[in-house]
C-alpha positions as CSV (number, residue, x, y, z in Angstrom):
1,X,19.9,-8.8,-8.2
2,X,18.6,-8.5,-11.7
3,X,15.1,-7.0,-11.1
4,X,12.8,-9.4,-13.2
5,X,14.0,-12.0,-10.4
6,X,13.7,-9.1,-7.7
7,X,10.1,-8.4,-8.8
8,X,9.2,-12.3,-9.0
9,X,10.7,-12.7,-5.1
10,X,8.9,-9.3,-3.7
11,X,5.9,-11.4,-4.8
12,X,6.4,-14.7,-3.0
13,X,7.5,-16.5,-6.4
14,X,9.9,-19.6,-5.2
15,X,12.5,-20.4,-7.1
16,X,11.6,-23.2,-8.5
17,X,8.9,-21.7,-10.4
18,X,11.3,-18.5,-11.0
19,X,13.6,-21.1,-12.7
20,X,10.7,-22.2,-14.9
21,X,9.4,-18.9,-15.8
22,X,13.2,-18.6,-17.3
23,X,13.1,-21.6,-18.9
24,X,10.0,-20.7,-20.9
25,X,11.0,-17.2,-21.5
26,X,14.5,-18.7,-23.2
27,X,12.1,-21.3,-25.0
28,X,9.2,-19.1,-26.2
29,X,9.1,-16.0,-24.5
30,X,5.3,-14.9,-26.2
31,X,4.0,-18.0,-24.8
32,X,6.2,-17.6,-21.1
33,X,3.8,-14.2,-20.8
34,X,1.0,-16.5,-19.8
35,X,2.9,-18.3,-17.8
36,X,3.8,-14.9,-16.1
37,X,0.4,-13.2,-16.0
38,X,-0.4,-17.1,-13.8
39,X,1.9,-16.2,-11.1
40,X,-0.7,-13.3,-8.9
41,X,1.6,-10.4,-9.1
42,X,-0.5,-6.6,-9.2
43,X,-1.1,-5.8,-12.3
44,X,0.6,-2.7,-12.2
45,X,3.6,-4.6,-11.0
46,X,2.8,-7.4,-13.5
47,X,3.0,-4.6,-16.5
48,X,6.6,-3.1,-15.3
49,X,7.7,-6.7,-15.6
50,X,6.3,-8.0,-19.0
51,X,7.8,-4.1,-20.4
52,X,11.5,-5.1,-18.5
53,X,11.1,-8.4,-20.6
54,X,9.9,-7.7,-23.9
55,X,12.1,-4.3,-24.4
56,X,14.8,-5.6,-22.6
57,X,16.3,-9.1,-23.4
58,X,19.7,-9.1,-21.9
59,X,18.0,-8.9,-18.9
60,X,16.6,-12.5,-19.4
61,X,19.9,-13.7,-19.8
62,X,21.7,-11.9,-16.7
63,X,18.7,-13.6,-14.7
64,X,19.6,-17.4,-16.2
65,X,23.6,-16.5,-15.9
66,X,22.1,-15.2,-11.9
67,X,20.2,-18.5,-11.3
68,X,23.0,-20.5,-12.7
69,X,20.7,-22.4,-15.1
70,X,21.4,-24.2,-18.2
71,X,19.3,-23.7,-20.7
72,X,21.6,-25.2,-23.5
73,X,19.1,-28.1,-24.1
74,X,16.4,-25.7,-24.8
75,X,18.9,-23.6,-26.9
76,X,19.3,-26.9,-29.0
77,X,15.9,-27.8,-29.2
78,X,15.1,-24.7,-30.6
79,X,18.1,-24.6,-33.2
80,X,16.3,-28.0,-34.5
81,X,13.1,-26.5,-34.4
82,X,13.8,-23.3,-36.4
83,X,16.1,-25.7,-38.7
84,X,12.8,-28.2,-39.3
85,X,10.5,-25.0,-40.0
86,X,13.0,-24.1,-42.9
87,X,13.0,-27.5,-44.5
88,X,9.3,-27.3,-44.5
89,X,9.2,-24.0,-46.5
């Protein structure tokens, strides 16, 4: 099991929230550390994870490939998003 899912179960996360922590980490992942640091886990615990997640991003997308999500709506959104902040330059 891909630990940033492990670490989120040891600590009573359910899945749906687990699927919408990944969801905001494959939208914004800066602004899905809030969304994290919201969920009770130690802090000690808490700081392993946020490390695993900032200095490791494949992990992020074994855990979405794991949960079977489909995050290619997002992926498209923010494709627009990046591709609107470039015409506004």
């Amino acid at each position: 099991m891909n630990p940033i899912i492990q670490t989120l179960k040891d600590n009573n996360v359910n899945d749906q929230k687990i699927a919408e922590v990944f969801q905001a980490l494959t939208d914004n992942p800066l602004a899905a550390m809030g969304t994290i640091q919201s969920l009770g886990i130690p802090e000690e615990e808490l700081k392993l994870l946020m490390m695993s997640v900032m200095t490791n991003p494949e992990l992020i997308k074994q855990a979405v490939e794991e949960l079977q999500l489909d995050f290619s709506k997002v992926e498209a959104a923010k494709a627009k998003l990046q591709e609107s902040q470039t015409l506004d330059s």
